[in-house]
C-alpha positions as CSV (number, residue, x, y, z in Angstrom):
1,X,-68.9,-122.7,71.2
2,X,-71.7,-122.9,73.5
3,X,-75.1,-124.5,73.3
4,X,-78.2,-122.6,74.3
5,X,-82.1,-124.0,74.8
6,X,-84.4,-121.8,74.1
7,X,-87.8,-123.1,75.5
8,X,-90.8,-121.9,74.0
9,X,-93.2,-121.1,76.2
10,X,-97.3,-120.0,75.1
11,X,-100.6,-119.6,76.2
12,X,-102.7,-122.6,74.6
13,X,-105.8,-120.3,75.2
14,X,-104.4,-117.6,73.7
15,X,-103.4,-118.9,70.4
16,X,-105.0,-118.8,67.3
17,X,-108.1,-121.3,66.6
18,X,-106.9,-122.1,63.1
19,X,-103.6,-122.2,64.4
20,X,-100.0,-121.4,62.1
21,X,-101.3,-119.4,59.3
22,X,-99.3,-120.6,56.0
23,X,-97.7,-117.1,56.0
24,X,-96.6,-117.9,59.3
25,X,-95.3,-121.2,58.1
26,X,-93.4,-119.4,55.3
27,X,-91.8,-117.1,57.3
28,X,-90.8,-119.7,59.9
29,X,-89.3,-121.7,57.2
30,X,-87.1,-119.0,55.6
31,X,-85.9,-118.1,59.4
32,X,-84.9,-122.0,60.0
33,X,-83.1,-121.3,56.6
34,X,-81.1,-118.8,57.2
35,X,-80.3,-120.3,61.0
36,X,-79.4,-123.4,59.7
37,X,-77.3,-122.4,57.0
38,X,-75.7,-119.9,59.4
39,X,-74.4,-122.8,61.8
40,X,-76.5,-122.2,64.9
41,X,-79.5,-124.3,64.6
42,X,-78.8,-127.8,65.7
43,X,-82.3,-129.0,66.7
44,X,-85.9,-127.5,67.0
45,X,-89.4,-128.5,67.4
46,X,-93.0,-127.9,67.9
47,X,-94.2,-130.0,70.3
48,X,-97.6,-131.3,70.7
49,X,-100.7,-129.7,72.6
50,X,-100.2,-130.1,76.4
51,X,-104.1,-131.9,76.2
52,X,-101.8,-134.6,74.8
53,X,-98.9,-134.4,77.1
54,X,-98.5,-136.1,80.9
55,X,-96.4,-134.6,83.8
56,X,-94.6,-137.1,86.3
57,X,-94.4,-135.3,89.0
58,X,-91.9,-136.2,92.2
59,X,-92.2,-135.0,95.9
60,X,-91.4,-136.2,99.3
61,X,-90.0,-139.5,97.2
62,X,-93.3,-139.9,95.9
63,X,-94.2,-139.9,92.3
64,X,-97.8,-139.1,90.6
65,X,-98.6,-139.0,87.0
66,X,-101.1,-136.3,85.7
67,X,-101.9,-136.4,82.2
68,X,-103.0,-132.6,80.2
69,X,-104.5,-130.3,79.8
70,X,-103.3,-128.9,82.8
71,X,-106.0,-126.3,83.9
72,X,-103.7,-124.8,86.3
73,X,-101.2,-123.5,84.0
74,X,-101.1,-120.6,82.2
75,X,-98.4,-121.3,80.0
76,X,-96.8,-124.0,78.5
77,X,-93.9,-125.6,76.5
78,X,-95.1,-125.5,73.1
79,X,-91.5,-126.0,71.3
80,X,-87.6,-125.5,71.5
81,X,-84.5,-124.8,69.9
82,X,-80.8,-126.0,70.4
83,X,-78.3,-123.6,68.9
84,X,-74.9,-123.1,68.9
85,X,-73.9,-119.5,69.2
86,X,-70.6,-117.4,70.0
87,X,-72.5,-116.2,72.9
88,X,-75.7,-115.3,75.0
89,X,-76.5,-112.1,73.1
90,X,-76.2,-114.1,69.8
91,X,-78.6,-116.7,71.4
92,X,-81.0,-113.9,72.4
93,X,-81.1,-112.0,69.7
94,X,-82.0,-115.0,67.3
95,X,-84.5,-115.9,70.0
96,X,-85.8,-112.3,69.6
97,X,-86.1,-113.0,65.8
98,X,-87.8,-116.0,66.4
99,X,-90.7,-114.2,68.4
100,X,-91.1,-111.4,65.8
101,X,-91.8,-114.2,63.2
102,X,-95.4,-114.9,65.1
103,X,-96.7,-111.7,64.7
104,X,-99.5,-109.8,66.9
105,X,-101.8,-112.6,67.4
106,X,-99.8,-114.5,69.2
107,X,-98.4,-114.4,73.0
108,X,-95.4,-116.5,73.3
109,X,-92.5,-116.2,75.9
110,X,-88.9,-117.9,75.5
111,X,-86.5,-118.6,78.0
112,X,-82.9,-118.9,76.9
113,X,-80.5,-121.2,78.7
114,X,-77.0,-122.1,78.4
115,X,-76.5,-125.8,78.1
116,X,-74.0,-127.2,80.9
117,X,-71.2,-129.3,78.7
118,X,-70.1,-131.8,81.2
């Protein structure tokens, strides 16, 4: 079966002050449940705000490290998933579930991408 990355993409200035409500949290967990236990989740994470990340950046065979925030962007990784589905439109539509999870308050894009097995 095919792998699929869904990257998690969001607005740092557009997300909640207080960040995850536990609500939230609890209805996260019982969607990583019921992923899990359905076979398709093989890996997911929140990552880090990008005020802690760095970008190494390569052009014209020259490198240059910028660590975050990065003003310039609007949106950035905040998280991914590896899954294992029969499909794209499986991958999608647990991606699609993923998003509804958040709620209103929050402004979140994902782009889903199948994994090339080499």
């Amino acid at each position: 079966m095919p792998r699929y990355l869904s990257l998690v993409q969001i607005d740092e200035k557009s997300m909640p002050s207080e960040g995850p409500s536990p609500e939230l949290m609890q209805r996260m967990g019982e969607l990583l449940e019921e992923i899990t236990k359905a076979g398709v989740m093989l890996d997911t994470a929140g990552l880090l705000p990008s005020a802690q990340g760095t970008r190494v950046h390569l052009a014209g065979g020259e490198l240059s490290v910028t660590d975050g925030p990065f003003t310039e962007s609007k949106e950035v990784i905040g998280g991914y998933a590896i899954m294992q589905c029969r499909d794209k439109a499986e991958a999608i539509e647990w991606t699609k579930r993923f998003l509804k999870v958040h709620g209103e308050e929050w402004t979140m894009t994902c782009e889903v991408r199948e994994i090339e097995e080499g």
